[in-house]
Structure formats: C-alpha cells, structure tokens
C-alpha positions in Angstrom: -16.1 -25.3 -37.8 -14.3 -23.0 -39.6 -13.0 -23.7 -43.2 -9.8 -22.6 -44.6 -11.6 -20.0 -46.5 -13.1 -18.5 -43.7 -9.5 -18.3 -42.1 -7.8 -16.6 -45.2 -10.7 -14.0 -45.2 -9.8 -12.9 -42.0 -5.6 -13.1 -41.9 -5.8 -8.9 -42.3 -8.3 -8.5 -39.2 -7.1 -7.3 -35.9 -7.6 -10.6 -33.4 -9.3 -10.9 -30.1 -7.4 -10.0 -27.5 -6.0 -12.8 -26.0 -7.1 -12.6 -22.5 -10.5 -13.0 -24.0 -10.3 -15.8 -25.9 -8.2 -17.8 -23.5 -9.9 -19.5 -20.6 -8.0 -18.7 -17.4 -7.9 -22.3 -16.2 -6.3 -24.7 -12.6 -5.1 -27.7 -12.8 -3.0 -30.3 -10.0 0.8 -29.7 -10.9 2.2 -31.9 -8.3 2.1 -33.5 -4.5 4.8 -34.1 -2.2 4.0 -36.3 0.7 4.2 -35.3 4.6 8.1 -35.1 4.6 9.6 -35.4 8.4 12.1 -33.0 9.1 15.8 -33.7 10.2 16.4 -32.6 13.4 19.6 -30.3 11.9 20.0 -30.6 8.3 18.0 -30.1 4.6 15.8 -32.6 3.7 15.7 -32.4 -0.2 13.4 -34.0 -2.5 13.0 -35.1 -5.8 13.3 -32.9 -8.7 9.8 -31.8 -9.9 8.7 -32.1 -13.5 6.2 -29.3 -13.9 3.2 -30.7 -16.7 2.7 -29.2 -19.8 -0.9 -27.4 -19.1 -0.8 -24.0 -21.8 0.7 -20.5 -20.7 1.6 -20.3 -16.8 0.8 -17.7 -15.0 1.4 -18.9 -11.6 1.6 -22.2 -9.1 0.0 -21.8 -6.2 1.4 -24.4 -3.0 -0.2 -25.8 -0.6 1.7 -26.0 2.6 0.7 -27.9 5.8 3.0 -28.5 8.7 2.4 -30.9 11.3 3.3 -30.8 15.2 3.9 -33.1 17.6 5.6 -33.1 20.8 8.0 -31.0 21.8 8.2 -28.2 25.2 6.2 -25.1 23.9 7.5 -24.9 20.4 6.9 -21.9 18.8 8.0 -20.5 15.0 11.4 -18.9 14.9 11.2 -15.3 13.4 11.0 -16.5 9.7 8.5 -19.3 10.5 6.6 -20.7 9.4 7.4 -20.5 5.7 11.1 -21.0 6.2 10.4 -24.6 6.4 11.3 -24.5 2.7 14.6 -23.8 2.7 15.0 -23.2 -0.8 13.2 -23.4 -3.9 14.1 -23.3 -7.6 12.1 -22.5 -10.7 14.0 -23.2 -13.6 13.1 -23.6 -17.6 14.3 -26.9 -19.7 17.3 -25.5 -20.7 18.6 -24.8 -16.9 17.9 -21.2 -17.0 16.6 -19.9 -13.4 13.3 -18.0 -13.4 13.4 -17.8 -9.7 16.6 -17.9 -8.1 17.3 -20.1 -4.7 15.2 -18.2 -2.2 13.5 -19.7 1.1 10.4 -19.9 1.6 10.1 -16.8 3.2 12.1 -15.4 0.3 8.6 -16.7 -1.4 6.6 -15.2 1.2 8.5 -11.5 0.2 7.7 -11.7 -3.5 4.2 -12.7 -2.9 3.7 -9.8 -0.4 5.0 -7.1 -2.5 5.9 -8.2 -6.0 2.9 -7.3 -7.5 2.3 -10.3 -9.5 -0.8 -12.2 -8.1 -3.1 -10.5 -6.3 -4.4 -7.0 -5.3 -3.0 -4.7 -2.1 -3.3 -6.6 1.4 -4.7 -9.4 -0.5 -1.4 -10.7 -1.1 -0.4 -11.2 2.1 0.3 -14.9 2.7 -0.9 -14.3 6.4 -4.1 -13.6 5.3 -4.9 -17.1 4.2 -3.0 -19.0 7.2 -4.9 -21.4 9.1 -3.9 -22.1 12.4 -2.5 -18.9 12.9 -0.6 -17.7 17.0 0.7 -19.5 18.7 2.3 -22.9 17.1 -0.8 -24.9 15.9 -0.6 -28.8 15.8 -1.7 -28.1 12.5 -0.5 -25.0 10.2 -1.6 -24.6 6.6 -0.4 -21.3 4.2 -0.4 -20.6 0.8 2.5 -19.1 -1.4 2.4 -18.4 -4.5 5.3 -19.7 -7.3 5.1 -15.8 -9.2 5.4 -15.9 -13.0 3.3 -13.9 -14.9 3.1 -9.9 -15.0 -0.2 -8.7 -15.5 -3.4 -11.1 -15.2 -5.9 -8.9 -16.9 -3.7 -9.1 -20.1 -2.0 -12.6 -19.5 1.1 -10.9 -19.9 4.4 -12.5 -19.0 2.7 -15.7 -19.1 5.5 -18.5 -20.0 4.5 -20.8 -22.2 4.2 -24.7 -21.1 3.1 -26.4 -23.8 5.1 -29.4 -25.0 5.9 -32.3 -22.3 9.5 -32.9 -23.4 10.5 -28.9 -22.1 8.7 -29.1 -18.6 10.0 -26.5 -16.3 11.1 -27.9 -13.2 10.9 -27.2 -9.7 13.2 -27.9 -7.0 12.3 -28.0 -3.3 14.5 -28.4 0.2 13.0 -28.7 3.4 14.5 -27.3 6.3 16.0 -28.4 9.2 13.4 -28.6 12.6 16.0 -26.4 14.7 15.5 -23.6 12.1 11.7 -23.8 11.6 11.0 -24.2 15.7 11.9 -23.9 18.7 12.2 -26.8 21.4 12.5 -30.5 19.5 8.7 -31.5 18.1 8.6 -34.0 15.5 7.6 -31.8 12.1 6.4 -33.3 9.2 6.0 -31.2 6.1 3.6 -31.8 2.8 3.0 -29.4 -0.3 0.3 -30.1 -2.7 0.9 -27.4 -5.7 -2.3 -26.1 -8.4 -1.3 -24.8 -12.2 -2.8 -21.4 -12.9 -2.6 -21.1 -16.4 -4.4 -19.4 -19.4 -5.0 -22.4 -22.3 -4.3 -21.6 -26.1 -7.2 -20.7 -27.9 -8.4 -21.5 -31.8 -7.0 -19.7 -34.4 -10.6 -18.8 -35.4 -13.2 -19.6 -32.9 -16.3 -21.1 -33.6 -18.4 -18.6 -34.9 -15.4 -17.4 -37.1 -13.8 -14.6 -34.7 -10.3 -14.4 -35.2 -8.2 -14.8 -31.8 -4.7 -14.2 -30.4 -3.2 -17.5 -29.5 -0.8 -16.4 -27.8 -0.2 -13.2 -24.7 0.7 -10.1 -26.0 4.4 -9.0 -25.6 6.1 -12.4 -26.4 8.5 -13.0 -25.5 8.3 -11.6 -22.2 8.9 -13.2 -18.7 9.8 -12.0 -15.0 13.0 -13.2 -13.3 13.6 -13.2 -9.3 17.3 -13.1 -8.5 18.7 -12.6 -5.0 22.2 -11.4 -3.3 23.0 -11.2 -0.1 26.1 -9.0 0.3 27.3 -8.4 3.9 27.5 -5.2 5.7 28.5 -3.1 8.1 27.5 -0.3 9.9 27.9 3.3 9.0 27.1 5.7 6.1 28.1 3.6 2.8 27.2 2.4 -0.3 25.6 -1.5 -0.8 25.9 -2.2 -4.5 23.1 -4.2 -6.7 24.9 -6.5 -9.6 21.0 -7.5 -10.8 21.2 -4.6 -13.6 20.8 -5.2 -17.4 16.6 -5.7 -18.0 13.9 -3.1 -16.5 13.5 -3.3 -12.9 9.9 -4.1 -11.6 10.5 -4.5 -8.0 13.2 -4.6 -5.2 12.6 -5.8 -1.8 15.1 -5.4 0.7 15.9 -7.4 3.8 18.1 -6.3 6.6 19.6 -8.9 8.5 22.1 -9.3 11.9 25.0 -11.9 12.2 22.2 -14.4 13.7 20.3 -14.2 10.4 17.3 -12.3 12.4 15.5 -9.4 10.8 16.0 -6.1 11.9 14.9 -2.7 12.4 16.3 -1.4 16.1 20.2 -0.7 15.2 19.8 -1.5 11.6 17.6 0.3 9.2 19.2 3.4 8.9 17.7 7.3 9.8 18.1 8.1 6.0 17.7 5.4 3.1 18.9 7.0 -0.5 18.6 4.8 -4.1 21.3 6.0 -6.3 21.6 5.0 -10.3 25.0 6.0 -12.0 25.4 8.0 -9.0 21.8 10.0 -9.6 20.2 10.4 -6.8 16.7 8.9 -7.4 14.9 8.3 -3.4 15.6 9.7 -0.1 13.3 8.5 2.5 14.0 8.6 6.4 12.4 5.2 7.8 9.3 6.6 8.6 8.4 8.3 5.0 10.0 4.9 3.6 7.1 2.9 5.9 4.7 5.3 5.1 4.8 5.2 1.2 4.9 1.3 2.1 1.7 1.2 3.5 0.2 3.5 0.2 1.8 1.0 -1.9 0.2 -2.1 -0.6 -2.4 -1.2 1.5 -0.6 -2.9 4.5 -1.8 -0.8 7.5 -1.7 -2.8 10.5 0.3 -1.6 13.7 1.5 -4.7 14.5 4.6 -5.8 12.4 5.0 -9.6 11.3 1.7 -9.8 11.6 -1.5 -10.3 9.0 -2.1 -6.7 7.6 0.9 -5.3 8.8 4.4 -4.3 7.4 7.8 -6.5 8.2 10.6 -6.3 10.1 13.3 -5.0 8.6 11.9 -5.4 5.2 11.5 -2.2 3.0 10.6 -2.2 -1.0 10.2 0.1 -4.1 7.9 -1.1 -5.8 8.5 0.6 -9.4 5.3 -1.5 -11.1 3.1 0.3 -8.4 4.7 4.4 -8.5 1.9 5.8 -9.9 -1.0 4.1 -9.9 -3.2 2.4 -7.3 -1.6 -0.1 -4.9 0.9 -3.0 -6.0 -0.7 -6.2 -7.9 -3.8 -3.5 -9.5 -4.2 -4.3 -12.6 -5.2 -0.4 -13.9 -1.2 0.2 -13.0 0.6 1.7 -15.7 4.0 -0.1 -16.2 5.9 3.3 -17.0 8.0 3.4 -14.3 9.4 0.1 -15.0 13.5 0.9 -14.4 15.5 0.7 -17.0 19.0 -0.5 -16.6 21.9 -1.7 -18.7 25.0 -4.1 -17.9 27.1 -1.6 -17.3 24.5 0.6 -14.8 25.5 1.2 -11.6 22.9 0.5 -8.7 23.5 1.4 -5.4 21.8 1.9 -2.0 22.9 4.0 0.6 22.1 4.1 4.1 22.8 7.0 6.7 23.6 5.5 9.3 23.5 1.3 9.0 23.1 0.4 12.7 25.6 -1.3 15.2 23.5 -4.7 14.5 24.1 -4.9 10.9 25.1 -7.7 8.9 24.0 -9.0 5.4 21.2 -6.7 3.3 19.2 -9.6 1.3 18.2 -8.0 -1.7 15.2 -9.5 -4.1 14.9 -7.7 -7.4 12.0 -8.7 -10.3 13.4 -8.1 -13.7 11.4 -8.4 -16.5 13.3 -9.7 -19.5 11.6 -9.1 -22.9 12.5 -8.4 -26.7 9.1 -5.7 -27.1 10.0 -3.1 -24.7 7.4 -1.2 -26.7 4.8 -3.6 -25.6 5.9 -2.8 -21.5 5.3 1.0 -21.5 2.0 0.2 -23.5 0.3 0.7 -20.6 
C-alpha cells in the first residue's frame, strides 16, 4: 500500500488517465414487474431511486412486452417502444437530464445521438427479439444516454453518495396506443448501471491516477419541443439555445401524431443561426448524408438498418469524422450557442399533411469548454 510519503512524492506528476485506471463496470439498477396496460390511459409507476454505483455512463433497459389475445394486433407506427409513454431522468436537486420523451423519443436518441455505440450498431432494432409481425413475446433494448465519449469516460455524472440518487420516472402507455385490436399487454423493464468506478489516488504499485473523468464538470442534457406547424415556406424556431449543441433530431409529425414523409418533409430543408445560413439540403442530399453519418443503409424505412420516417438529424458530434458514436470523432463542430441565439429551421415547402415538428436537441453543459474542443 502506498504510504503518505509515497503520495507526496508524486503530487507534481501528471496522473493516469482516467479511463485507465477506472474499471468500466455493470451493475442491476432496478426491476419493474410485468405491468398490464389500461385499455386507454397511462399506467404510471413508482418513482425510481437510481443506486449510488460510481460515475454513470449509461442505463441500459430491458424491455419485454407480452401478448395475449386480441384479432391480429399489430404495433401502431411508433411501436413497440412507445409503450413507455414517458420517461424522466432527473438529478437530486430536480434538475432534468432527459426531458419527458417516449419511449420512442428514447429509441431517437439512441439511434442517432451518438452516445452509446458505434454507426448501425445503435440501432435499437438490431437487438429486438421477436421482431414482424406482433410476437406473443417482444423484448428490445434502449439505452438511458448520459455520458459523451466512452473511450475517455467523458461526461460521465457522478453517482456516488446514496442520499443524492438520480431518479427515474417511468409511464406506461395506454394498449390502444401501443396496438392495434384489444390484446391483453403486460409490460416489465429490468434496467443494468453502466458505470466507470473511482479509482485510488495512488494505485498499488505507486502510479498516480485520475479519480475522476476529465472535463468536470461536464454532462449532456436531452430536451424536447414540439411546436406546431403548418404548411408552406416558413420559419420553425428552436428555444434549446445557451450550451454547445451536439445533436438535433427532428420529427415531422401529422394531426394524427403519425410520422411523415409524403406531404410533409419539405423539397428544401435550410438551418439558419442569427439568420446565417448554415445547411441547405433537398430531402434526398439530407437522407444521403444521413446514411454517411450513421451507416444506416437499408432500403426499407422503419426497419433494422434503415432510416425513419419522417425523422431527419444533424448530427454536429459526427461532421467530420467517421460515423456518429466513433470514438476517433473530434468534438470541434460541437455548436455553440448563447441565450440570446436565434435558431431556426426552414422548410421549402412544409407539406399539406403537416402538423407538429418534434424537435430533440443534446446539449452539453460544461464549465471547461477548453476540455470539449480538446479533441
């Protein structure tokens, strides 16, 4: 063990990196038991006390859903991960990391925020079991995104003392907007801690180490709007301005809440900031840099390997480097923006169908900004 001596001898030297001297580590978080849903109606549950495990960097949940009965049910267009109809990551003090999204809100952040895993990899699809056609039994995995970049631990929130848990919360949806036709549904989530643990100050054979990720502090918040609108050549306004910008997804939707292309997504999409001009793309060279940016080349859409309807993203974390969730990205064209920036998107023309444009932006809030364009 290391004596006091030896850890006054070595204050000046620079320490291992953290990401070495931390073990990236899983551990159960919580369960919730096969919850039936209403047949119309949220089912909430109880408020979830996340445990104290070291520096998260991500909860992964397990999702099964259960069939039984019914006339051919089959998934409505969001399903099945819309059977969570909203869920809330929040620290001890109240302060949302993740907004209220849905489950398919979650199913959007994995899929192009970047945050977990590699290109296509990140598609939830991939890892579905029971995939078509309604099974009896349907399991998925989303990821609860909270850390920036895994080869560094960066953005990794520390969970460390059991009287400041973060907390979860979790609704369930109603059946009628999960499936079609009436089958009894029953719902359970079983959720795994990723975390890096907090190493020695000195380790055993006297190397000093970083106990803590680099950057600190430094942490990603998802917020969402939905502001309505119409068709036409006009302006749809962001409010989500004030930290640097690491991803936006967008989500075009009709007055029935269904996702669109056909009389929606519009010939010519522009991004404007403080009235700059800053993209153009016509929906074709918007799908195509889509399918660069996260490897997603299947001609199918809503399917695994495929792009989404009526969901198109700029992924700023992934501009000039390999594809989204690479670890080799540089951060550089990370957006800065301030309270007072103006943020705008601008379609030419919005289709006849048009109603709400969900928008999903990742901000990374942080005190070091030197530390984000270090690499």
């Amino acid at each position: 063990m290391a004596t006091q001596t030896d850890v006054a001898n070595t204050a000046n030297v620079m320490p291992l990196d953290f990401a070495v001297a931390s073990q990236y580590s899983t551990r159960p978080s919580f369960d919730i038991s096969a919850v039936t849903l209403a047949a119309s109606g949220p089912t909430p549950t109880n408020a979830i006390q996340i445990p104290a495990v070291g520096y998260l960097f991500k909860i992964s949940l397990k999702v099964t859903i259960t069939t039984t009965g019914g006339t051919t049910p089959a998934w409505t267009g969001d399903g099945p991960f819309n059977v969570i109809e909203s869920f809330t990551l929040r620290n001890a003090s109240g302060v949302n990391l993740i907004t209220p999204v849905t489950g398919y809100g979650l199913y959007v952040m994995n899929r192009y925020g970047g945050q977990t895993a590699f290109g296509a990899s990140a598609d939830p699809r991939v890892g579905m079991y029971g995939v078509g056609a309604l099974a009896p039994t349907q399991t998925f995995f989303l990821d609860v995104p909270i850390g920036i970049d895994l080869s560094e631990g960066y953005g990794s929130i520390p969970a460390l003392a059991s009287n400041t848990n973060y907390q979860a919360a979790i609704t369930f949806a109603a059946q009628s907007t999960v499936t079609t036709s009436t089958p009894t549904v029953t719902v359970a989530v079983s959720a795994t801690a990723w975390y890096f643990d907090v190493p020695d100050k000195v380790s055993e054979s006297g190397i000093v180490q970083a106990t803590q990720p680099p950057g600190m502090p430094s942490q990603v918040i998802w917020n969402k709007e939905s502001p309505t609108l119409s068709p036409g050549t006009k302006f749809v306004t962001s409010r989500e301005t004030g930290n640097l910008i690491r991803t936006q997804v967008l989500v075009l939707r009709n007055s029935s809440g269904a996702r669109i292309d056909t009389n929606g997504w519009p010939a010519l999409f522009e991004m404007y900031l403080n009235n700059n001009p800053r993209f153009s793309f016509s929906k074709e060279e918007f799908e195509r840099a889509m399918q660069q940016w996260f490897g997603y080349l299947g001609a199918t859409k809503d399917a695994a390997g495929g792009l989404d309807t009526g969901v198109y993203v700029l992924p700023y974390h992934a501009m000039l480097g390999s594809q989204s969730g690479d670890p080799a990205n540089t951060r550089a064209q990370l957006l800065p923006t301030l309270d007072t920036s103006q943020l705008q998107f601008r379609g030419q023309a919005w289709g006849s169908a048009v109603s709400t444009l969900e928008i999903y932006t990742q901000s990374v809030t942080t005190t070091d900004a030197g530390y984000v364009y270090s690499k």
